[in-house]
GUDOVEX-608763 format. One record per atom (N, C-alpha, C, O, CB): residue in one letter; atom name; z, y, x. Coordinates in steps of 0.05 Angstrom, whole numbers. Glycine has a CB too. Layout:
BEGIN
- A | CA | Z | Y | X
...
end
This chain:
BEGIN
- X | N | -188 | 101 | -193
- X | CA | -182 | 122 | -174
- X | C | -201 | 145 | -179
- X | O | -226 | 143 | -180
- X | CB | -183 | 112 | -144
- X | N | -188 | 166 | -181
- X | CA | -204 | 189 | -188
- X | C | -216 | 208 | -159
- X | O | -201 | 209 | -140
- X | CB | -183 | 207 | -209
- X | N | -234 | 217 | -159
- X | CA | -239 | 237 | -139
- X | C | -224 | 257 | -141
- X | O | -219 | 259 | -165
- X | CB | -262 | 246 | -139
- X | N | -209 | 281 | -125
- X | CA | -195 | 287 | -124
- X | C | -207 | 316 | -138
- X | O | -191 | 326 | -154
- X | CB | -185 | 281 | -101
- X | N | -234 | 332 | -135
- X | CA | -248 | 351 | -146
- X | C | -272 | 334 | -156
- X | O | -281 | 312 | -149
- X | CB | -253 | 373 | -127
- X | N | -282 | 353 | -177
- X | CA | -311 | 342 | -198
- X | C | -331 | 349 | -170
- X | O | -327 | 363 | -151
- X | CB | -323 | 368 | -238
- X | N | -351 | 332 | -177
- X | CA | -374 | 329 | -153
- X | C | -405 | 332 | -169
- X | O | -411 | 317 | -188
- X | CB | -371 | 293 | -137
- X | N | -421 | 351 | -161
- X | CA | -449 | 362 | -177
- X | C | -425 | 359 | -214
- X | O | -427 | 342 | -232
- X | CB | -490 | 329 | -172
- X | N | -410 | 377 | -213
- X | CA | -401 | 392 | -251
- X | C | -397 | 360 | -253
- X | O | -401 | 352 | -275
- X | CB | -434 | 412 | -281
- X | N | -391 | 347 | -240
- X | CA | -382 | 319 | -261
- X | C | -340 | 312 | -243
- X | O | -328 | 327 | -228
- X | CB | -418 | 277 | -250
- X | N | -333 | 287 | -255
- X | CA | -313 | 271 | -251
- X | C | -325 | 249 | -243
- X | O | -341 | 239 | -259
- X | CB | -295 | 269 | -271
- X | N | -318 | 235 | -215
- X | CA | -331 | 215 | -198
- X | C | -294 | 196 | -204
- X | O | -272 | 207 | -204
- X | CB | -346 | 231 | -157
- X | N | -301 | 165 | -210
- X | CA | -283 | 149 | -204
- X | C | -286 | 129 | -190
- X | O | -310 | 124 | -185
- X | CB | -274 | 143 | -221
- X | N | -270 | 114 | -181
- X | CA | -283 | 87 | -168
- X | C | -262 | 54 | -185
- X | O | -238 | 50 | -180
- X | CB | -277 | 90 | -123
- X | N | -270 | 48 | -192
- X | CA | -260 | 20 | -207
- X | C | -258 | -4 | -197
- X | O | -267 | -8 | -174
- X | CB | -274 | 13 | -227
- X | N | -248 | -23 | -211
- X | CA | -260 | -51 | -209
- X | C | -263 | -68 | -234
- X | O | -249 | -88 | -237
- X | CB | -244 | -67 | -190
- X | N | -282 | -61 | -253
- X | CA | -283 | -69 | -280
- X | C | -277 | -100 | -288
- X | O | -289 | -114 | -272
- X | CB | -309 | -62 | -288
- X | N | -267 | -110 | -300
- X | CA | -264 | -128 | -306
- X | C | -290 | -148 | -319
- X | O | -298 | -141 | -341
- X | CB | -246 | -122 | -317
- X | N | -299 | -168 | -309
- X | CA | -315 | -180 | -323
- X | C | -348 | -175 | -315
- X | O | -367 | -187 | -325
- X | CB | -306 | -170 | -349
- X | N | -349 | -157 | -295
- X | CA | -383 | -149 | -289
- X | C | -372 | -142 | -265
- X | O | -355 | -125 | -261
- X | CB | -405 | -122 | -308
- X | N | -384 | -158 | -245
- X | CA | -391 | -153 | -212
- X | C | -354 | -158 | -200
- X | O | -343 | -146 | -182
- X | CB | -409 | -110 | -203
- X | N | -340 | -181 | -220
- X | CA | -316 | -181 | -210
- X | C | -312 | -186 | -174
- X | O | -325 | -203 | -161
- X | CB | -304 | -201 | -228
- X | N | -286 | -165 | -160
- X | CA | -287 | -162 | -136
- X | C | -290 | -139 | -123
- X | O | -277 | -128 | -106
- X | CB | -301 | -174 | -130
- X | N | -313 | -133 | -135
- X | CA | -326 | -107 | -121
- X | C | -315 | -79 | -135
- X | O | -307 | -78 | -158
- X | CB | -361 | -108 | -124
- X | N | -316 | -52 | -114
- X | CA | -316 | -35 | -119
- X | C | -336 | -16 | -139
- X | O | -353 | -6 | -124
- X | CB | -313 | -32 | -100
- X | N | -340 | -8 | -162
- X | CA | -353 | 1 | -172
- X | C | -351 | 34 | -172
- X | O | -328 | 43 | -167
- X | CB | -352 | -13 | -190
- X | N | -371 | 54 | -178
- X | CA | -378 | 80 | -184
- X | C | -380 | 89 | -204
- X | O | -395 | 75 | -218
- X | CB | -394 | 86 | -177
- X | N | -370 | 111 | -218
- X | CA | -381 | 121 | -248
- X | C | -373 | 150 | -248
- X | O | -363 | 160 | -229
- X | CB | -366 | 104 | -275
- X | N | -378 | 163 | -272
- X | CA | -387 | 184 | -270
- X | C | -376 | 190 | -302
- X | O | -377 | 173 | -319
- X | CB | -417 | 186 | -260
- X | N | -364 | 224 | -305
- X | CA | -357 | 227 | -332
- X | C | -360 | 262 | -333
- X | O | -356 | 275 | -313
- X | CB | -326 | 214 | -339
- X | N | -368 | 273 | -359
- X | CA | -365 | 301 | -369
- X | C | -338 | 302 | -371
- X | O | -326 | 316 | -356
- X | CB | -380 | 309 | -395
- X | N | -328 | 291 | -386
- X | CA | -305 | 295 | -393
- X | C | -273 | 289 | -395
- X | O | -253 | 299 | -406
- X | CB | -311 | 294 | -403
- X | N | -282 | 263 | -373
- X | CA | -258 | 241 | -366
- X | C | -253 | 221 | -391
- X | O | -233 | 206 | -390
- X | CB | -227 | 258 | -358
- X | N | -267 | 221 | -410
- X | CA | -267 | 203 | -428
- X | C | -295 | 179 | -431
- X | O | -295 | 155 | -424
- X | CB | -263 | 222 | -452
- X | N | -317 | 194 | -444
- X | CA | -339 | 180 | -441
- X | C | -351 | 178 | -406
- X | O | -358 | 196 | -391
- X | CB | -360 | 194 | -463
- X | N | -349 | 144 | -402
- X | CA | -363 | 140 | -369
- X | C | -385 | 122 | -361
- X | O | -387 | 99 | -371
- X | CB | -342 | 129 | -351
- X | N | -402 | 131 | -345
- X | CA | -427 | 122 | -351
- X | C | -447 | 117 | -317
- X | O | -431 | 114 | -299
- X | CB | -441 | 149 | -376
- X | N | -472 | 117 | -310
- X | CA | -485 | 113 | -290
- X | C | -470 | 89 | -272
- X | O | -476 | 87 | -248
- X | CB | -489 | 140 | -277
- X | N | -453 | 72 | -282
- X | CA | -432 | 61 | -260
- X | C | -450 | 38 | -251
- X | O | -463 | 26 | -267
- X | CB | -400 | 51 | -273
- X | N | -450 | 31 | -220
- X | CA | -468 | 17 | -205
- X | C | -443 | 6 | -185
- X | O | -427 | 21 | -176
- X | CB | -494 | 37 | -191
- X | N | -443 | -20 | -179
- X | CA | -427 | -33 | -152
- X | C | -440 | -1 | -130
- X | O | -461 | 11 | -127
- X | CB | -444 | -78 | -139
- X | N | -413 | -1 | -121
- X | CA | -409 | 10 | -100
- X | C | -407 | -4 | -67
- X | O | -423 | -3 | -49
- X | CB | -390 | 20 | -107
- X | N | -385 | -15 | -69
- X | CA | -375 | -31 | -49
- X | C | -362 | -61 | -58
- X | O | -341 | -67 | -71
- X | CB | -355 | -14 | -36
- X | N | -383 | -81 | -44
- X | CA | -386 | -113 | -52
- X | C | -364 | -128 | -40
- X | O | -359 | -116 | -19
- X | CB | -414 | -126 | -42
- X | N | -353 | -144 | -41
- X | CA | -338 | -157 | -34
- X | C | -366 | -165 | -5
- X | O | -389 | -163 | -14
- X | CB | -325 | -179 | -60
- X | N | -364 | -173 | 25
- X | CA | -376 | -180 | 48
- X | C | -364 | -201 | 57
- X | O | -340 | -201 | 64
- X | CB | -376 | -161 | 65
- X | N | -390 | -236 | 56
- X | CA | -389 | -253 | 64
- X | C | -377 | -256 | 95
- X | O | -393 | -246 | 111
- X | CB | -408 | -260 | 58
- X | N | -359 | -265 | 104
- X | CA | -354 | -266 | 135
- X | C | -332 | -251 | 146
- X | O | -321 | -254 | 168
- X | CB | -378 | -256 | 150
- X | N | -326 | -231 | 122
- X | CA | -309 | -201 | 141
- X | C | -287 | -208 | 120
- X | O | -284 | -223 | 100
- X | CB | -324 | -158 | 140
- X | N | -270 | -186 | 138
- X | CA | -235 | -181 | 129
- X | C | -231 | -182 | 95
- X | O | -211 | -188 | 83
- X | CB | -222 | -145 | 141
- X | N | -260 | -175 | 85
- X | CA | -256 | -162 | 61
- X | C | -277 | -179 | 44
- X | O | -295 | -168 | 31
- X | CB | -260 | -130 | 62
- X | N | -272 | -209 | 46
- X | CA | -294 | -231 | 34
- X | C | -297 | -235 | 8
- X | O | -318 | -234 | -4
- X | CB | -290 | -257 | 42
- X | N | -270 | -241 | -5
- X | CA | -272 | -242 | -32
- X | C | -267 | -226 | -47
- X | O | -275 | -232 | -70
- X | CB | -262 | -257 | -41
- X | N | -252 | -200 | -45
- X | CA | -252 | -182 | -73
- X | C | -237 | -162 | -60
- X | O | -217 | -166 | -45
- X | CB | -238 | -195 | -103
- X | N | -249 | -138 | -68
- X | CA | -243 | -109 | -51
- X | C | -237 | -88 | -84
- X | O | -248 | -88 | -107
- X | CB | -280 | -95 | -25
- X | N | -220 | -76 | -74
- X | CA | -199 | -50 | -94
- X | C | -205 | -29 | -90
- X | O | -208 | -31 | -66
- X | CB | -170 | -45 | -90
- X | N | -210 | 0 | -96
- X | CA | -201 | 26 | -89
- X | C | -174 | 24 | -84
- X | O | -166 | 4 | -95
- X | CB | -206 | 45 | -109
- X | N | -151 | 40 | -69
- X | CA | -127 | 47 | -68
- X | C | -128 | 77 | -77
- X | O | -135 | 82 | -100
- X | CB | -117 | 42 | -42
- X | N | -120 | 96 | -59
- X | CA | -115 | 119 | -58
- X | C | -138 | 129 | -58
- X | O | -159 | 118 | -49
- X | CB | -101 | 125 | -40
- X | N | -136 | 168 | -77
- X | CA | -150 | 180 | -86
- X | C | -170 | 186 | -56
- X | O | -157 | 187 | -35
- X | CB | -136 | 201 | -103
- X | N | -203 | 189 | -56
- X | CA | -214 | 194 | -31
- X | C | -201 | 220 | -20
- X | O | -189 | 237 | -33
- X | CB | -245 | 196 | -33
- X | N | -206 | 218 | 13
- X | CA | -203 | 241 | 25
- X | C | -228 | 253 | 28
- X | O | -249 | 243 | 37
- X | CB | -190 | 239 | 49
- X | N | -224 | 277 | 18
- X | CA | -250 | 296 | 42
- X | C | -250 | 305 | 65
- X | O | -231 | 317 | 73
- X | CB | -258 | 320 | 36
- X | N | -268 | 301 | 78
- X | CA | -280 | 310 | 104
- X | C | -293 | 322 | 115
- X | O | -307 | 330 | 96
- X | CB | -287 | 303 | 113
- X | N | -303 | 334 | 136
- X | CA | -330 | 345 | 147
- X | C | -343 | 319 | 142
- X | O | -366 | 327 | 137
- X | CB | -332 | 357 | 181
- X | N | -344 | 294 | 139
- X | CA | -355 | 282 | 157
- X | C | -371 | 266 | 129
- X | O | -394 | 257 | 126
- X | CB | -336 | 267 | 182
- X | N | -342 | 269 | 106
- X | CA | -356 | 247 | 81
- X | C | -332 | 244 | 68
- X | O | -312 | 250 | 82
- X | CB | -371 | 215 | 89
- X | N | -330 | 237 | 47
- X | CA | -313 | 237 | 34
- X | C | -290 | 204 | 50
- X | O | -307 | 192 | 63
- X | CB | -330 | 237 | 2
- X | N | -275 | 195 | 52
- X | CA | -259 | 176 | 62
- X | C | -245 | 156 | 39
- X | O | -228 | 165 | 23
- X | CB | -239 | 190 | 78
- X | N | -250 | 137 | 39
- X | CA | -234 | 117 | 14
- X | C | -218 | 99 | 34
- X | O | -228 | 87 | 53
- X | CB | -259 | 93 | -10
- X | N | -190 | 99 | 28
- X | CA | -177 | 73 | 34
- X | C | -183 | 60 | 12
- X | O | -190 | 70 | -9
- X | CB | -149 | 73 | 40
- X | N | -180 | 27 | 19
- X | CA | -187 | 10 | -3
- X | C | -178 | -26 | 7
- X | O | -185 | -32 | 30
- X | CB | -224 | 16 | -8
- X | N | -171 | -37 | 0
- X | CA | -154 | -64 | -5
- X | C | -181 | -81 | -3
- X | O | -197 | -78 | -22
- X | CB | -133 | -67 | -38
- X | N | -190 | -104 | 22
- X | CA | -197 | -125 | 10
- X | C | -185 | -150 | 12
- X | O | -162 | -149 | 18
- X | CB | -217 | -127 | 13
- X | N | -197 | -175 | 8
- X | CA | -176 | -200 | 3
- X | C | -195 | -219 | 19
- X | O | -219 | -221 | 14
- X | CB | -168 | -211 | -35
- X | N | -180 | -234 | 40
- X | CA | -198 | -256 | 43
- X | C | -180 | -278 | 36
- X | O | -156 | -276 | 37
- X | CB | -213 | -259 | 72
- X | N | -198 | -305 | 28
- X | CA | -183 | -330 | 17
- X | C | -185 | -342 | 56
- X | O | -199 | -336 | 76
- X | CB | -205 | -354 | -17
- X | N | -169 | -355 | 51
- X | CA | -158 | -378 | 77
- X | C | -143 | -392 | 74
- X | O | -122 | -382 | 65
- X | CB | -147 | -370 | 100
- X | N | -142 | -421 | 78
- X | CA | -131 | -438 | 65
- X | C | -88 | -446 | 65
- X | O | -71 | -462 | 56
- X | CB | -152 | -462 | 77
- X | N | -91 | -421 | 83
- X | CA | -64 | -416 | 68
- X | C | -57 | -392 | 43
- X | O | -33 | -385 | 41
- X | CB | -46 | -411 | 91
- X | N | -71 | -383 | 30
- X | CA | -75 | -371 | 13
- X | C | -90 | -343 | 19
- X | O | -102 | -341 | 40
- X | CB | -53 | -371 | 1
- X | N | -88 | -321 | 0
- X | CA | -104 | -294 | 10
- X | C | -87 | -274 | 23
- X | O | -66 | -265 | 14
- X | CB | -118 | -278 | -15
- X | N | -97 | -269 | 41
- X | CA | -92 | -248 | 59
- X | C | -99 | -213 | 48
- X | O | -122 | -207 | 51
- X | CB | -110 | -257 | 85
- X | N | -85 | -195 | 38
- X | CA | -98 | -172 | 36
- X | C | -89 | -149 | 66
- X | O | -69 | -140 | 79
- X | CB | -88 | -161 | 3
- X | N | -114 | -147 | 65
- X | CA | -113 | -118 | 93
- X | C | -128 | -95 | 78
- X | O | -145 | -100 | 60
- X | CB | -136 | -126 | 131
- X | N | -123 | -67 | 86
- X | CA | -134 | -48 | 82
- X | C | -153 | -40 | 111
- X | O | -149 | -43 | 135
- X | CB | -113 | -29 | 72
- X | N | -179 | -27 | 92
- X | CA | -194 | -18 | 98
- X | C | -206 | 9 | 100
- X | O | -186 | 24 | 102
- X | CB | -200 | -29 | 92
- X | N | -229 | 23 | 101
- X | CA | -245 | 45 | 98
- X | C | -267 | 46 | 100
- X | O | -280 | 36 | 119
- X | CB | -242 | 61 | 109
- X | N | -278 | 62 | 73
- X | CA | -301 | 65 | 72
- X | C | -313 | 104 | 68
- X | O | -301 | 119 | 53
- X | CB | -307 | 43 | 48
- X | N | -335 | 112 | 85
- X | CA | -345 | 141 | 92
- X | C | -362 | 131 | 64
- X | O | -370 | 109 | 59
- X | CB | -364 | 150 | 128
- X | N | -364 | 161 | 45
- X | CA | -386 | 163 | 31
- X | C | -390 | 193 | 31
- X | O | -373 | 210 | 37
- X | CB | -385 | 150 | 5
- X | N | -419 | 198 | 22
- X | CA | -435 | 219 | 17
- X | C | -416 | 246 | 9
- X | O | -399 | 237 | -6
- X | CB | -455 | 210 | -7
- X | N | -413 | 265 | 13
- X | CA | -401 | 282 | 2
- X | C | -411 | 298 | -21
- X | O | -395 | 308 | -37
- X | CB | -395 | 293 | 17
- X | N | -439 | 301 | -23
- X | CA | -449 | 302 | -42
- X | C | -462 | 291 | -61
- X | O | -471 | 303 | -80
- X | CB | -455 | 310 | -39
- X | N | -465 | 253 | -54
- X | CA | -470 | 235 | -75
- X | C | -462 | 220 | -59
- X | O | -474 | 212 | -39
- X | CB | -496 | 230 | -90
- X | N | -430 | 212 | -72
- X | CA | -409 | 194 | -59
- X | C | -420 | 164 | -64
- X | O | -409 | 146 | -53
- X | CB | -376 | 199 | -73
- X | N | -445 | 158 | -82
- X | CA | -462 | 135 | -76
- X | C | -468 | 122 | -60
- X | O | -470 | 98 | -57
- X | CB | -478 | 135 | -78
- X | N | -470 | 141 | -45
- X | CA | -486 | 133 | -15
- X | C | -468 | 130 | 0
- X | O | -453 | 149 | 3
- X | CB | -506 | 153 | 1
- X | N | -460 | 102 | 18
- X | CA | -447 | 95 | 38
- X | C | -457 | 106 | 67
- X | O | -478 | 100 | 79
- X | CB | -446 | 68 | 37
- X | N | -440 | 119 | 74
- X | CA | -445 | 129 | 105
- X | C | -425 | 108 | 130
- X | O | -428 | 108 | 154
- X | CB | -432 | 167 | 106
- X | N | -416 | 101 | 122
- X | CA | -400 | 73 | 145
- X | C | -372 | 58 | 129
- X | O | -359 | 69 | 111
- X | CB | -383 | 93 | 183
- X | N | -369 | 35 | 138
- X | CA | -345 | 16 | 127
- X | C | -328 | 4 | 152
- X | O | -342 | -5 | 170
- X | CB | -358 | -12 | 108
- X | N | -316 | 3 | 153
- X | CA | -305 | -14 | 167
- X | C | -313 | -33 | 177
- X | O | -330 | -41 | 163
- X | CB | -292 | -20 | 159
- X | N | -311 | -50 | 199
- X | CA | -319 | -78 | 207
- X | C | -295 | -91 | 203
- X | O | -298 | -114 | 194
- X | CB | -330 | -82 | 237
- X | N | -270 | -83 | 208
- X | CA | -248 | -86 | 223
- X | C | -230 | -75 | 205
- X | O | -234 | -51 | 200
- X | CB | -249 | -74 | 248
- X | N | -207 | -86 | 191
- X | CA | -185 | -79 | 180
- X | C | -173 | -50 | 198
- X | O | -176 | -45 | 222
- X | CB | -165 | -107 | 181
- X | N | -160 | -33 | 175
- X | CA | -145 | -9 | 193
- X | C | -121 | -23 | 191
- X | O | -109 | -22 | 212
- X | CB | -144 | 24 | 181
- X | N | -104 | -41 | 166
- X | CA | -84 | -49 | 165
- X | C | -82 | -71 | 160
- X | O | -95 | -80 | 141
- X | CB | -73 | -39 | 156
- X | N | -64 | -87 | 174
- X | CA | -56 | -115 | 162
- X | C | -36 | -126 | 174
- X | O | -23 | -121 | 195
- X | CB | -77 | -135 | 162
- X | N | -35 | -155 | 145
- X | CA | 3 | -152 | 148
- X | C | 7 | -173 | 174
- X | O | -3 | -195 | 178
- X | CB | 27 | -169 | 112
- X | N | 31 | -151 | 195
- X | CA | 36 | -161 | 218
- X | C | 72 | -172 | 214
- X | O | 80 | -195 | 212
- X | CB | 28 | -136 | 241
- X | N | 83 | -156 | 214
- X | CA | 114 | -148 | 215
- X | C | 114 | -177 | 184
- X | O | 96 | -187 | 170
- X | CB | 125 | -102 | 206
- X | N | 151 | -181 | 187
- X | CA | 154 | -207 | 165
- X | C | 153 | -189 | 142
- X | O | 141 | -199 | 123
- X | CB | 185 | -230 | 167
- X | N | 166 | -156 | 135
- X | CA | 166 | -150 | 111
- X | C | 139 | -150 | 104
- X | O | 140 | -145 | 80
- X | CB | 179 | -127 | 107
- X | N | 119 | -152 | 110
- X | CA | 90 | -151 | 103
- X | C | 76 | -178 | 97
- X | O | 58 | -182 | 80
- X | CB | 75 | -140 | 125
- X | N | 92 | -199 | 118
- X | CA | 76 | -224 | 111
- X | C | 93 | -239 | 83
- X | O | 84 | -252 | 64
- X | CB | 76 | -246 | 142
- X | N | 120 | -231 | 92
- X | CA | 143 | -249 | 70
- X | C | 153 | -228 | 47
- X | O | 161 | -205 | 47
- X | CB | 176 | -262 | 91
- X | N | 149 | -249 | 24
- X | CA | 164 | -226 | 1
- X | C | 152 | -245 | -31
- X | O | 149 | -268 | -38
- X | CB | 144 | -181 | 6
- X | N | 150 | -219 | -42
- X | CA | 145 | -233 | -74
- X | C | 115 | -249 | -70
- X | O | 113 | -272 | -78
- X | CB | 142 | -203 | -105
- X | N | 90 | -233 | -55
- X | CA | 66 | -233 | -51
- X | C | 74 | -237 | -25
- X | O | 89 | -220 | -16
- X | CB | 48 | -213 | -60
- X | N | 67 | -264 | -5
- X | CA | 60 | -257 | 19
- X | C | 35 | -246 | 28
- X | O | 17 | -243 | 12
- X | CB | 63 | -275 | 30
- X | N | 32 | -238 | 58
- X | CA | 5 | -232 | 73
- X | C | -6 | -209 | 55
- X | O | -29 | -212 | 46
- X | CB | -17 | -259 | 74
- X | N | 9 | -182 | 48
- X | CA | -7 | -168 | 26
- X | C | 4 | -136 | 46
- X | O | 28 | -129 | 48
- X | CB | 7 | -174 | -17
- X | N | -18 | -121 | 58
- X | CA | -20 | -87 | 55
- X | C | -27 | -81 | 38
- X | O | -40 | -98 | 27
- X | CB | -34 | -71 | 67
- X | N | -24 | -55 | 24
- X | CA | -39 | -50 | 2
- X | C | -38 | -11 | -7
- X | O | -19 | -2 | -20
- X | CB | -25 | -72 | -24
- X | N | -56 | 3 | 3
- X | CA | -55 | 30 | 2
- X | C | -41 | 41 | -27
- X | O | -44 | 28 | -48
- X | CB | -86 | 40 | 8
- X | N | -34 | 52 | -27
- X | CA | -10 | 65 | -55
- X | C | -27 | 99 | -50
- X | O | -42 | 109 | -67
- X | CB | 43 | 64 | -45
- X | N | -19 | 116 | -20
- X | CA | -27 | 132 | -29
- X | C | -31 | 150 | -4
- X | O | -26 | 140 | 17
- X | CB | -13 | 138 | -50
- X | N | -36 | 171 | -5
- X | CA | -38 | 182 | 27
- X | C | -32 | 216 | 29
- X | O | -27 | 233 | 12
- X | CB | -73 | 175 | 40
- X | N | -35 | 219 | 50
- X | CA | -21 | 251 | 60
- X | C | -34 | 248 | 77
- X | O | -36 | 228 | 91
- X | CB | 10 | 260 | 69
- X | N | -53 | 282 | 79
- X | CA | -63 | 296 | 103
- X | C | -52 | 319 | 117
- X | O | -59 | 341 | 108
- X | CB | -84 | 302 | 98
- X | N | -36 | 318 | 138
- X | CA | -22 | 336 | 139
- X | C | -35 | 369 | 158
- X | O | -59 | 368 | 164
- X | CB | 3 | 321 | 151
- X | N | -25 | 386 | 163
- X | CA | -50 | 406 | 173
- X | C | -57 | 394 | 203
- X | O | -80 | 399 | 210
- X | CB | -40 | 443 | 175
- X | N | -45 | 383 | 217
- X | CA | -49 | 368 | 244
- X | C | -66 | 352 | 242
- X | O | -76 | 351 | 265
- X | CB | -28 | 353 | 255
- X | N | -77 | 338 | 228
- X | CA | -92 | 320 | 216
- X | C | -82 | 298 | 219
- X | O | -100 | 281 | 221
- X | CB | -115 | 320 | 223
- X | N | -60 | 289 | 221
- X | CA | -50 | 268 | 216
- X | C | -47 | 255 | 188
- X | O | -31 | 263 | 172
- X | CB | -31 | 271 | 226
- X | N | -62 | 235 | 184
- X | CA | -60 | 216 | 157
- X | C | -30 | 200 | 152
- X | O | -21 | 188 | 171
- X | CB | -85 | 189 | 161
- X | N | -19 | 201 | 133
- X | CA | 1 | 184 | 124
- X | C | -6 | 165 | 103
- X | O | -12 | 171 | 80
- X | CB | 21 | 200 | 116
- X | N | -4 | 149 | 110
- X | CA | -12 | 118 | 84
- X | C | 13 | 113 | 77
- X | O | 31 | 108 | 94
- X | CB | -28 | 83 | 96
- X | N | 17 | 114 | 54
- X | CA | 42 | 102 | 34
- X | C | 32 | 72 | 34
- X | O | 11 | 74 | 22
- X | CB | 44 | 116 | -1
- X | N | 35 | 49 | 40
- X | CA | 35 | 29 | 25
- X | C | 52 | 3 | 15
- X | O | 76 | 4 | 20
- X | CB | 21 | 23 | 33
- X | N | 43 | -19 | 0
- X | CA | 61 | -32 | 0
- X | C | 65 | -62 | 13
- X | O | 48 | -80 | 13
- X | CB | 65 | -31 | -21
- X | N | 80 | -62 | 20
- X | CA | 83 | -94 | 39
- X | C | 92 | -117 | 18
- X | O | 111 | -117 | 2
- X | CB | 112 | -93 | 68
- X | N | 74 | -136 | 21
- X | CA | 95 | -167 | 4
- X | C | 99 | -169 | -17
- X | O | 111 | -188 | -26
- X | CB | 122 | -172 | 7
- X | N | 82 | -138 | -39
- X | CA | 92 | -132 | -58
- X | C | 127 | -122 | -66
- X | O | 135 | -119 | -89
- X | CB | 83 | -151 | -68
- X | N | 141 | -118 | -41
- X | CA | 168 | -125 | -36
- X | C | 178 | -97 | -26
- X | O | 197 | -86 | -37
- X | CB | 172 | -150 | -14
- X | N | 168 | -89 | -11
- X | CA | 170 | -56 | -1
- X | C | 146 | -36 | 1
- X | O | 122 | -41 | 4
- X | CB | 181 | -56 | 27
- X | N | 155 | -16 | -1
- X | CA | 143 | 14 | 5
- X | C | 147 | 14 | 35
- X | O | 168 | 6 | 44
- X | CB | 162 | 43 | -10
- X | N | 125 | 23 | 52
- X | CA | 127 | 37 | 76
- X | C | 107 | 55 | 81
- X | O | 91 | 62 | 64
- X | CB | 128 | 20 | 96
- X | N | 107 | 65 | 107
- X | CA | 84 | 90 | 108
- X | C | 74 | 80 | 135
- X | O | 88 | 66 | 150
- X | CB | 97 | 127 | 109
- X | N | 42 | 87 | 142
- X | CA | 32 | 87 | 175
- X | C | 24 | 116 | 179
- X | O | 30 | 135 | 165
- X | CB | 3 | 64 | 183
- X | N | 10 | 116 | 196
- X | CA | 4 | 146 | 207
- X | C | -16 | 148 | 226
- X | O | -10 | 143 | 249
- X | CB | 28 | 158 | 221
- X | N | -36 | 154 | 223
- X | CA | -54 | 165 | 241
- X | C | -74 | 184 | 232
- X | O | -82 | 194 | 211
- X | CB | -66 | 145 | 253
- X | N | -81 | 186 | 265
- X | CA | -98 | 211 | 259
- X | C | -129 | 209 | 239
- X | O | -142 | 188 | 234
- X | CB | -105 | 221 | 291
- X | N | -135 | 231 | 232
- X | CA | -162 | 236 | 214
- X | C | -183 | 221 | 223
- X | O | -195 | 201 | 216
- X | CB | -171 | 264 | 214
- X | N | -183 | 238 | 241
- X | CA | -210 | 224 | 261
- X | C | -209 | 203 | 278
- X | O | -231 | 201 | 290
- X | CB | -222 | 243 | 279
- X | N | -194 | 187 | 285
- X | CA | -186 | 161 | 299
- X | C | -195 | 138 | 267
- X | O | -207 | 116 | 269
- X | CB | -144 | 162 | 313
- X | N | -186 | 147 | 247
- X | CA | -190 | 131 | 225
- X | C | -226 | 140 | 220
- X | O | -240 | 122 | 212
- X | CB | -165 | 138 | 198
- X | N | -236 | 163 | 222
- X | CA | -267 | 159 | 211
- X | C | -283 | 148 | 238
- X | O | -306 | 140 | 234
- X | CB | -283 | 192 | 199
- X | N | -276 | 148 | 256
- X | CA | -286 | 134 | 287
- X | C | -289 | 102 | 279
- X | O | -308 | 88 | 284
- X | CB | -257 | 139 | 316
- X | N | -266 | 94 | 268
- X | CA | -258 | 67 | 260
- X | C | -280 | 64 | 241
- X | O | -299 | 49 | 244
- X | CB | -229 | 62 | 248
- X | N | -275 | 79 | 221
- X | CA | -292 | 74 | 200
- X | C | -316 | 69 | 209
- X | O | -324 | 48 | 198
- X | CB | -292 | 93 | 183
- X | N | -336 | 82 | 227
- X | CA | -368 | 90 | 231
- X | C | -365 | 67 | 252
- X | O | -388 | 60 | 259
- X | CB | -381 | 129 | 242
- X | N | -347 | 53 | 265
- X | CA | -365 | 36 | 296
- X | C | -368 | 7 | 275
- X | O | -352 | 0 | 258
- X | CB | -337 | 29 | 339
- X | N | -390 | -3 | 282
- X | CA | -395 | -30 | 271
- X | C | -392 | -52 | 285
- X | O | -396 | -74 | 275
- X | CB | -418 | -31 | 263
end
């Protein structure tokens, strides 16, 4: 997932590399969108929470007054298999490194049967988003692996979410 503008003259991405710190969200950094480099875990997969065993970027960050905004996918195992809910995470606007708040608390998860039942059960999964001038957020995502749907809320009801622990 790419940042949507270059941040200090660079291209900011967020990954999940295969093979080093599998799970987690990682950071990196490019001149040129080709050679990528400084990349450091970002955001860890968290023992106990919604988002235990292995967390995704989704959709490109939003900007804010407040910090830049990542939706982002994590997975917890439970012994009827993994559950994915989406999440959010606030970072730095000027060194999107730095975590400014996460979630405690899923923003989404699968309730309704097209969400729990399908190719993938128990799966939200951010695809992509819309800020509209009202500040209403639109999340594209996908349910079950099975359908496309959209949610909706407001900007700041979602960075409120984001910052209470």
């Amino acid at each position: 997932v790419l940042f949507p503008e270059k941040i200090n003259h660079q291209y900011v991405r967020l990954d999940r590399p295969i093979g080093l710190g599998i799970g987690s969200i990682w950071i990196s950094y490019s001149n040129d969108l080709y050679s990528w480099g400084h990349s450091k875990v970002l955001i860890p997969p968290r023992p106990g929470y919604w988002d235990s065993y292995r967390v995704g970027a989704s959709a490109p960050p939003i900007r804010t007054n407040r910090g830049w905004l990542e939706i982002y996918h994590g997975v917890q195992m439970t012994s009827a298999g993994p559950i994915y809910r989406t999440g959010t995470v606030l970072l730095d606007l000027k060194d999107p490194s730095l975590v400014i708040g996460r979630s405690s608390a899923p923003l989404l998860a699968p309730r309704e049967n097209y969400e729990r039942i399908g190719d993938v059960g128990n799966v939200v999964f951010a695809c992509g988003t819309i800020v509209e001038s009202d500040g209403e957020v639109k999340m594209y995502y996908g349910a079950a692996d099975t359908c496309l749907c959209v949610a909706s809320a407001r900007l700041e009801d979602i960075i409120k979410h984001t910052l209470e622990a």
